[in-house]
C-alpha positions in Angstrom: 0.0 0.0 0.0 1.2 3.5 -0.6 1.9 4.9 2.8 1.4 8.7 2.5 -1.6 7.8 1.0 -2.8 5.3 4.5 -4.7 7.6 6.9 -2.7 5.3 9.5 1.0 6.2 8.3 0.1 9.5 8.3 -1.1 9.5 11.6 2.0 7.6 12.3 4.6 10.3 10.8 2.5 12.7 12.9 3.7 11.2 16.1 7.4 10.9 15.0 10.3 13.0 14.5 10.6 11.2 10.4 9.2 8.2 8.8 10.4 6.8 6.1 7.7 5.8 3.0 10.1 4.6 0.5 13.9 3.4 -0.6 15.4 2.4 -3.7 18.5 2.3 -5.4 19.3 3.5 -8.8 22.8 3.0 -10.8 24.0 5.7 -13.3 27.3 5.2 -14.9 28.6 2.9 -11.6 27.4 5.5 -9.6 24.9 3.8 -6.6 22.4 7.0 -5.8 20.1 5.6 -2.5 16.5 7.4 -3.1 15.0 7.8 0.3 11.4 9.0 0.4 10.5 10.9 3.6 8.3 12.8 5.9 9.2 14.8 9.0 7.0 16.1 11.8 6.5 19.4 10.2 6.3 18.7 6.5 3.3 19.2 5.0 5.0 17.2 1.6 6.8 14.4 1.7 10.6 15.0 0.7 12.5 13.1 -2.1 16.1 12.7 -1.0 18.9 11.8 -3.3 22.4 10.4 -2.0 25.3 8.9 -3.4 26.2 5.6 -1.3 29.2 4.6 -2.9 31.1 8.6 -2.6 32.3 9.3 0.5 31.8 13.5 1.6 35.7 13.7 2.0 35.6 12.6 -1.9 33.4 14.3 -2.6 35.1 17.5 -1.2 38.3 16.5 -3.2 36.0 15.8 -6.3 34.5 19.8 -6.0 38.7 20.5 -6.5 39.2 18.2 -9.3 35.7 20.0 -11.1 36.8 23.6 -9.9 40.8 22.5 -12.1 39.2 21.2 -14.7 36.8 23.8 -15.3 39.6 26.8 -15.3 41.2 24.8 -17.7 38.7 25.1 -20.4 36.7 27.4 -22.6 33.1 27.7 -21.9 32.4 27.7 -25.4 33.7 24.5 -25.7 31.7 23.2 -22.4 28.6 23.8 -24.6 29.8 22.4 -27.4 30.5 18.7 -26.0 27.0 18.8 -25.4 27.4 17.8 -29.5 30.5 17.0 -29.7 31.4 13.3 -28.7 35.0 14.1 -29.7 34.9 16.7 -27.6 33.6 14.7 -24.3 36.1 12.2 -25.0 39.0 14.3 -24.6 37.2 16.3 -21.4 37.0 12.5 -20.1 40.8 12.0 -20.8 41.5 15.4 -18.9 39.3 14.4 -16.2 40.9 11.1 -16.0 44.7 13.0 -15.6 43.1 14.8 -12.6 41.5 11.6 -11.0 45.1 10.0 -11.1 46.5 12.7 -10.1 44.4 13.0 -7.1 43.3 9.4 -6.4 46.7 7.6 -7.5 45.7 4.6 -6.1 42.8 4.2 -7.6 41.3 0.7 -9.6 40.1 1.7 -13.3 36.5 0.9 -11.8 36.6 3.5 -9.2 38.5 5.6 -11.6 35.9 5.3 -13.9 33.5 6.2 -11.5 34.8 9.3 -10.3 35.2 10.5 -14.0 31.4 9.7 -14.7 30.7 11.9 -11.4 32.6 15.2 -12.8 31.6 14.5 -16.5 27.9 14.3 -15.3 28.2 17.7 -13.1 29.7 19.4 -16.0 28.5 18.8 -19.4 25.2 17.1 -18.9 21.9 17.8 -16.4 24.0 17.3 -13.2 22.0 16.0 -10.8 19.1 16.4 -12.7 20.5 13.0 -14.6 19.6 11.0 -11.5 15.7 12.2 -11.7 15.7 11.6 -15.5 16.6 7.5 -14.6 14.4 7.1 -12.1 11.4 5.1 -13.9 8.9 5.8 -10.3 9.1 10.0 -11.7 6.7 10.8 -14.1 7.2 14.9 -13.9 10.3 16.7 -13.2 9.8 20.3 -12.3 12.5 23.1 -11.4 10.9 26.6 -10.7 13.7 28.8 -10.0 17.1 28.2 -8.2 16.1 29.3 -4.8 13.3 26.4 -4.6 14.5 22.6 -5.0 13.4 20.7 -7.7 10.1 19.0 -7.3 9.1 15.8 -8.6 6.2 13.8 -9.4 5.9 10.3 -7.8 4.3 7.3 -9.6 3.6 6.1 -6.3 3.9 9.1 -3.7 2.7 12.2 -6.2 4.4 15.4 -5.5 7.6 15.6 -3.9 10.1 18.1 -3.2 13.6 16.8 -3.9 16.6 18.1 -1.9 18.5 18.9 -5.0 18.7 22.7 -6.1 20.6 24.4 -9.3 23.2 27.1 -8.1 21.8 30.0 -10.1 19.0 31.1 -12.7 21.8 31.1 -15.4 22.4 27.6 -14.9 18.6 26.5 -15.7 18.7 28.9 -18.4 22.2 26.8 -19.8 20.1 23.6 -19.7 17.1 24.9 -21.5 19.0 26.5 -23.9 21.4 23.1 -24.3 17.6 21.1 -24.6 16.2 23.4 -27.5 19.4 23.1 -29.5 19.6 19.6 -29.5 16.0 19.8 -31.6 16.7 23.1 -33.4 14.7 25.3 -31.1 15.7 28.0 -29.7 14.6 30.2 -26.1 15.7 33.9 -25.8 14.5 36.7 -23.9 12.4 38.1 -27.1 11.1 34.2 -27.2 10.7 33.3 -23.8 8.6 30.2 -24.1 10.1 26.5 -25.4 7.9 23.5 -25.8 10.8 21.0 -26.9 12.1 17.3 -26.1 15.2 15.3 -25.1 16.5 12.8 -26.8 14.9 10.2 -24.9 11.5 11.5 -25.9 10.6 13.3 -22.6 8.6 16.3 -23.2 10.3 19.7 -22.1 9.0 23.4 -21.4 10.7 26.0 -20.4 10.1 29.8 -19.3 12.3 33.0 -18.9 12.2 35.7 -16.8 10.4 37.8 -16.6 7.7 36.1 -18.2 7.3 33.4 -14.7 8.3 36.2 -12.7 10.3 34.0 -9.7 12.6 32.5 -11.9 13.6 30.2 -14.9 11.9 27.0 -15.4 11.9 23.8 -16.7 9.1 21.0 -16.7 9.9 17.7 -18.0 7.3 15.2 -18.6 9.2 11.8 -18.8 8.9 9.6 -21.5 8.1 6.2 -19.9 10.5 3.4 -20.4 8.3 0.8 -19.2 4.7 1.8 -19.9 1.6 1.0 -18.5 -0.5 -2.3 -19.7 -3.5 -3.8 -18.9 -2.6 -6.1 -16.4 -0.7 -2.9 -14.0 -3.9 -1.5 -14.5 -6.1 -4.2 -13.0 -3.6 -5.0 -10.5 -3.5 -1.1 -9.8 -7.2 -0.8 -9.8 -7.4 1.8 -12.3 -9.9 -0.4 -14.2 -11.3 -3.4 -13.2 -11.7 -6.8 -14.7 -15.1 -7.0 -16.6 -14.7 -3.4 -17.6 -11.1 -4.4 -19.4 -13.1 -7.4 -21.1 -15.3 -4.9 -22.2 -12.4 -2.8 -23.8 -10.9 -5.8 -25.3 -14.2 -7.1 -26.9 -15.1 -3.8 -28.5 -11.0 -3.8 -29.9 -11.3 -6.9 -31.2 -14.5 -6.0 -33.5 -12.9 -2.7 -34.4 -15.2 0.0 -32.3 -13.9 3.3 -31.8 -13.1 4.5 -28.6 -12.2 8.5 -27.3 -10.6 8.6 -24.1 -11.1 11.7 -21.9 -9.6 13.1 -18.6 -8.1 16.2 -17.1 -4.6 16.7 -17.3 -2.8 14.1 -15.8 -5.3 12.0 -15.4 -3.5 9.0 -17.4 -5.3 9.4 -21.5 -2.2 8.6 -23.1 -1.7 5.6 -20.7 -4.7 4.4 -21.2 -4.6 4.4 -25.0 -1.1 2.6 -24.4 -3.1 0.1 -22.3 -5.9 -0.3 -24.9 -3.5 -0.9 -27.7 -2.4 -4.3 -25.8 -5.5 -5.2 -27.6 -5.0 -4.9 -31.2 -4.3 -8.0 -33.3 -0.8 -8.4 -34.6 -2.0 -9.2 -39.0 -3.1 -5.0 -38.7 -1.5 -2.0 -39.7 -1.7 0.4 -37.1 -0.9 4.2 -37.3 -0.2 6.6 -34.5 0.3 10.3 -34.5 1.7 12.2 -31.7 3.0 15.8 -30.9 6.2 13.8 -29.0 6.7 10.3 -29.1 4.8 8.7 -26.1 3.1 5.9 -27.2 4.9 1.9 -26.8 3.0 -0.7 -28.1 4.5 -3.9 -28.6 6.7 -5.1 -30.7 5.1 -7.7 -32.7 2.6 -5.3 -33.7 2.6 -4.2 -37.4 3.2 -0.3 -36.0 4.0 2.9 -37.7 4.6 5.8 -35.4 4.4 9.6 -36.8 5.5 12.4 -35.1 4.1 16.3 -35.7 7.0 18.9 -35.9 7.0 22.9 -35.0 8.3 25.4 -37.6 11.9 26.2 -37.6 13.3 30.3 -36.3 12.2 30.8 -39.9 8.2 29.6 -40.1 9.1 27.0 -42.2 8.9 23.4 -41.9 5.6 22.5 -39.9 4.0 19.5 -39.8 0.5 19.6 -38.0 -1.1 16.9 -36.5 -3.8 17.6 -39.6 -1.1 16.7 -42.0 0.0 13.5 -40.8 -3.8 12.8 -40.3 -4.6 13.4 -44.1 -1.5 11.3 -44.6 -2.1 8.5 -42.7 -5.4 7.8 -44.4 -3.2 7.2 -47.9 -0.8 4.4 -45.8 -3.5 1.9 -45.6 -4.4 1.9 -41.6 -7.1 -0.4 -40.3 -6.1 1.0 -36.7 -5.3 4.8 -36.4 -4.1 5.7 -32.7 -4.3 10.2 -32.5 -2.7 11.8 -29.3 -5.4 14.4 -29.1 -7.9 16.0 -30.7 -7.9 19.5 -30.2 -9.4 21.2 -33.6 -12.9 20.8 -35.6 -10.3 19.7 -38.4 -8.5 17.3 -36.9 -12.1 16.0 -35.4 -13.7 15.6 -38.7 -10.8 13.7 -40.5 -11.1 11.1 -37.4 -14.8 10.9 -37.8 -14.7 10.6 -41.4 -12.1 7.8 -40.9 -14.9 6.2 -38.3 -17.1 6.6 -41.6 -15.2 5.4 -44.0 -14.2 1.6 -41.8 -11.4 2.7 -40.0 -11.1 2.1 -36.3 -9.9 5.3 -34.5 -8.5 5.8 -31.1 -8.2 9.2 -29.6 -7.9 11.4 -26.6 -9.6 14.8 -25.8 -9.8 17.1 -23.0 -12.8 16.4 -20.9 -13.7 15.5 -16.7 -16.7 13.0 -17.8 -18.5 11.5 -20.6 -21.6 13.8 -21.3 -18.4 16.5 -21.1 -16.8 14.8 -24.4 -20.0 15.5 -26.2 -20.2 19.1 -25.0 -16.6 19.4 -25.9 -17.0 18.0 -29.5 -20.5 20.0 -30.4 -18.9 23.3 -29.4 -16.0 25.8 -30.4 -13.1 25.3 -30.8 -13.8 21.5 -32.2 -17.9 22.1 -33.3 -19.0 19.2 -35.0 -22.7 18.6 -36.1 -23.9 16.0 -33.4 -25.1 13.2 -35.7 -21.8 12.7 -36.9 -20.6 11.6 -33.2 -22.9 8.2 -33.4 -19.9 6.9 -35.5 -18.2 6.4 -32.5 -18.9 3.8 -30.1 -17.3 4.1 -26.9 -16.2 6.9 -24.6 -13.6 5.8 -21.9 -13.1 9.0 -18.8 -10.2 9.1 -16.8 -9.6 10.9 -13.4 -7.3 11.6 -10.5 -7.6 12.0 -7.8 -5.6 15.1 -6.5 -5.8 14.9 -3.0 -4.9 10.9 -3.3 -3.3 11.3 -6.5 -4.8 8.0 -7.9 -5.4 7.4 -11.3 -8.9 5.6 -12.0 -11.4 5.0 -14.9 -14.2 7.1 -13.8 -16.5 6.0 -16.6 -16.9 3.8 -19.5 -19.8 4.7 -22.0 -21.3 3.8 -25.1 -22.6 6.3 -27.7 -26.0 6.0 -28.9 -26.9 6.8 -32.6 -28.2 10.5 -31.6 -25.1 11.1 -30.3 -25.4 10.7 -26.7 -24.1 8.7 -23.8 -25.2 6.1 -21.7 -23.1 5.4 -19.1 -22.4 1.3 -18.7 -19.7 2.0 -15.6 -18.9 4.2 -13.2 -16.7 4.9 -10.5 -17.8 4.5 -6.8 -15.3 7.2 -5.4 -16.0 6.0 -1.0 -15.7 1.8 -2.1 -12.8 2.8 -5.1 -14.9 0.0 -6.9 -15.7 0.3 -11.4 -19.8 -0.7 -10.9 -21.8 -1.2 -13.5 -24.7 1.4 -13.8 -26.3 -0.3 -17.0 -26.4 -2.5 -19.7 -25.1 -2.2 -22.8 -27.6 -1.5 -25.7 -25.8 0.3 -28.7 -22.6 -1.7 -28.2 -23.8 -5.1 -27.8 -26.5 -4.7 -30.9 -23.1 -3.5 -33.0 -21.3 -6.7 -31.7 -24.3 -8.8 -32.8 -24.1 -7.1 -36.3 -20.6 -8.0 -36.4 -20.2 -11.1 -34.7 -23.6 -12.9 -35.9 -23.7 -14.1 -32.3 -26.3 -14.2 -29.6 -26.5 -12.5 -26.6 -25.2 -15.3 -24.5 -22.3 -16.0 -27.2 -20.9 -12.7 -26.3 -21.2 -12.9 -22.4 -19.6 -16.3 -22.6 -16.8 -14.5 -24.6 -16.4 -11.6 -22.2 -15.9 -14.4 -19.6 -13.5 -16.0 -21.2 -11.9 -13.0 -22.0 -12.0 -12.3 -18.2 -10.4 -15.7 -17.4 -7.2 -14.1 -19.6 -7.1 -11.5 -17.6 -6.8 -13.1 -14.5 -4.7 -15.8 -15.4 -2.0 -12.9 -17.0 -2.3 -11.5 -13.0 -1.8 -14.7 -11.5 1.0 -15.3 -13.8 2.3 -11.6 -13.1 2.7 -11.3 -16.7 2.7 -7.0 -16.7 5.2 -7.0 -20.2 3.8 -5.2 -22.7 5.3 -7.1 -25.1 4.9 -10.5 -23.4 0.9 -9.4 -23.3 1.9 -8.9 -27.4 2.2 -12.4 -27.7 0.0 -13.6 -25.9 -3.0 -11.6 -27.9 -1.5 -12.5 -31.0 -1.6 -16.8 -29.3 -5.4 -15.8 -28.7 -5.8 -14.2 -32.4 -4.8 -17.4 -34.3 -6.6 -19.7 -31.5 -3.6 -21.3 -30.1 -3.5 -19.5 -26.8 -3.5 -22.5 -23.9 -3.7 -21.2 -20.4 -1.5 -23.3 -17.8 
């Protein structure tokens, strides 16, 4: 159980001095870095705290020396040019290296190694920023000026404040600068506002002063590693069993689905999640603004990415374009980050038209919401046009908890309404049905040429899968790849 969420360990950290909620380890470049999740008497947020286990302070004091030499040693110019320049880090690394020696002679070419990782890091890359970027439990890094420490957003603890700080405003303006560059974008104080991404695919923006008027900032959304799937969604409670069946059956007979939710609320997870569904002998499309999406691998994919005009205005790619485009490379499945524009909204529905099965997210706390949202400015489509989709998924969290759930699962009607089949029971944290399915289930007859019976017995069995991928902790999504694509051809045997 997450502790700083249990009205007991709260309690608990009340009545002492500190109590500890978490501790992990991560290793960057054979560097050990113990995470240590606290909260003290008088803390009204739980504190992130990052040390490194395996440098003593006396080293570390020796290693400040050995940073402060090398640094009067070289140009600045060239500082920001390794961040390019491999040639350029690798002869930083030898001069490092001399210094190590020279300092810590008796040193193994491990430790040595080590310690050269540790200055390299502080110098040319995101310092201690780098350990936040590997940890896989932070979804959200956030640095607000260099008088505050960086605060973080817990998988399992929501917001934390770390107890790492950057030494000045120029130094977060360095790394947002360093960021842009890297994808030909550029922040200045006549363009103080960067939407941008690192290499790894996490999302950055970043503000000027005076613009956010306490300092420079920098929010990075990271890129998940290891994303969510349907089984970590059950076993979180997110969504629960039948529900996920439900998902799975209306997949599998190529139904439309819009997922909606607040910011943060987990949309592009849950279209991650969903996609564990698709059969593997279909061509499947996806169109981001960043790269977020991981479906798996034995999945006949093809990811497209949107990109923002160059200093000049030229070069944009919308996310209409691609759109337009995608409908010429054959898709049966056509996965859209998020609809935002009436343009973008008619392509998808025409696509819905026209025997292509779309899935989407939009902006919106719960399912009558979405149809408000679609009928109105900015995205104003007629309401008939809206029956072409069949299923409306809502997402929510929870902001004093900070869990994610499905709040409601609904079908669409053919006058373009909802009728809501589950819905969250916020005091028992329990998916309960409300009604049954009409619209859905006649569509799956159409489809299917089955009875009503047929398709229960298939959403049981389909349950069965689901539980058995639990029991057999199987939370891969490209494990849960194979096994849909067992299931697909019909040789899927459970143990």
């Amino acid at each position: 159980m997450d502790n700083y969420h249990d009205p007991a360990a709260k309690a608990d950290a009340r009545r002492k001095p500190e109590i500890s909620l978490d501790n992990y380890k991560i290793k960057i470049n054979d560097i050990i870095v113990d995470i240590n999740i606290i909260i003290k008497e008088y803390d009204s947020t739980p504190r992130y705290v990052v040390s490194l286990t395996n440098i003593s302070e006396t080293t570390k004091i020796i290693l400040e020396k050995i940073r402060q030499e090398f640094i009067s040693k070289v140009d600045p110019r060239e500082i920001e040019n390794a961040q390019e320049s491999e040639d350029i880090r690798d002869r930083f690394r030898g001069e490092v290296r001399n210094l190590i020696q020279k300092y810590f002679p008796s040193a193994n070419e491990d430790t040595t190694n080590m310690l050269v990782n540790y200055i390299i890091q502080e110098n040319l890359g995101f310092g201690k920023i780098e350990i936040l970027l590997k940890d896989i439990f932070l979804e959200e890094i956030v640095i607000n000026n260099h008088n505050e420490p960086v605060w973080v957003y817990h998988k399992k603890h929501g917001w934390l404040v770390t107890n790492i700080t950057l030494m000045a405003e120029s130094r977060i303006r360095h790394y947002a600068t360093m960021i842009g560059r890297d994808v030909g974008k550029e922040i200045t104080t006549l363009n103080p506002l960067m939407d941008a991404h690192l290499k790894t695919g996490d999302r950055v923006n970043a503000t000027l002063m005076p613009i956010s008027s306490k300092g420079n900032t920098i929010t990075i959304r990271k890129f998940s590693a290891d994303p969510w799937t349907i089984t970590k969604f059950i076993r979180d409670n997110t969504i629960s069993l039948e529900a996920a069946a439900f998902l799975w059956f209306a997949i599998q007979n190529e139904l439309s689905i819009l997922v909606a939710g607040g910011t943060g609320s987990g949309k592009t997870s849950m279209l991650n999640v969903i996609s564990n569904f698709f059969p593997p002998n279909q061509r499947i499309i996806s169109i981001e603004d960043t790269r977020e999406l991981i479906l798996p691998s034995n999945l006949h994919w093809v990811p497209l990415e949107t990109r923002l005009p160059n200093p000049e205005g030229k070069g944009e790619i919308t996310m209409l374009d691609l759109l337009i485009n995608s409908l010429r490379m054959r898709p049966d499945r056509i996965l859209v980050g998020e609809i935002r524009r009436q343009k973008e909204a008619q392509v998808l529905l025409e696509a819905m038209h026209t025997g292509h099965s779309v899935y989407a997210t939009v902006h919106a706390n719960n399912a009558d919401e979405v149809i408000v949202r679609l009928t109105n400015p900015p995205i104003d489509i007629p309401k008939s046009m809206i029956s072409s989709l069949s299923v409306v998924l809502v997402q929510s969290r929870n902001r004093r908890t900070g869990k994610r759930r499905t709040l409601q699962l609904a079908e669409v009607t053919p006058t373009g309404d909802v009728k809501i089949l589950y819905q969250l029971n916020v005091s028992k944290d329990s998916l309960d049905v409300i009604s049954k399915s009409e619209t859905v289930i006649e569509k799956l007859k159409l489809y299917t040429g089955w009875s009503e019976d047929e398709i229960n017995s298939d959403l049981k069995e389909k349950v069965n899968i689901l539980q058995w991928m639990l029991t057999n902790n199987i939370e891969d999504v490209n494990h849960i790849g194979m096994i849909m694509s067992k299931y697909y051809i019909g040789n899927l045997v459970l143990d």
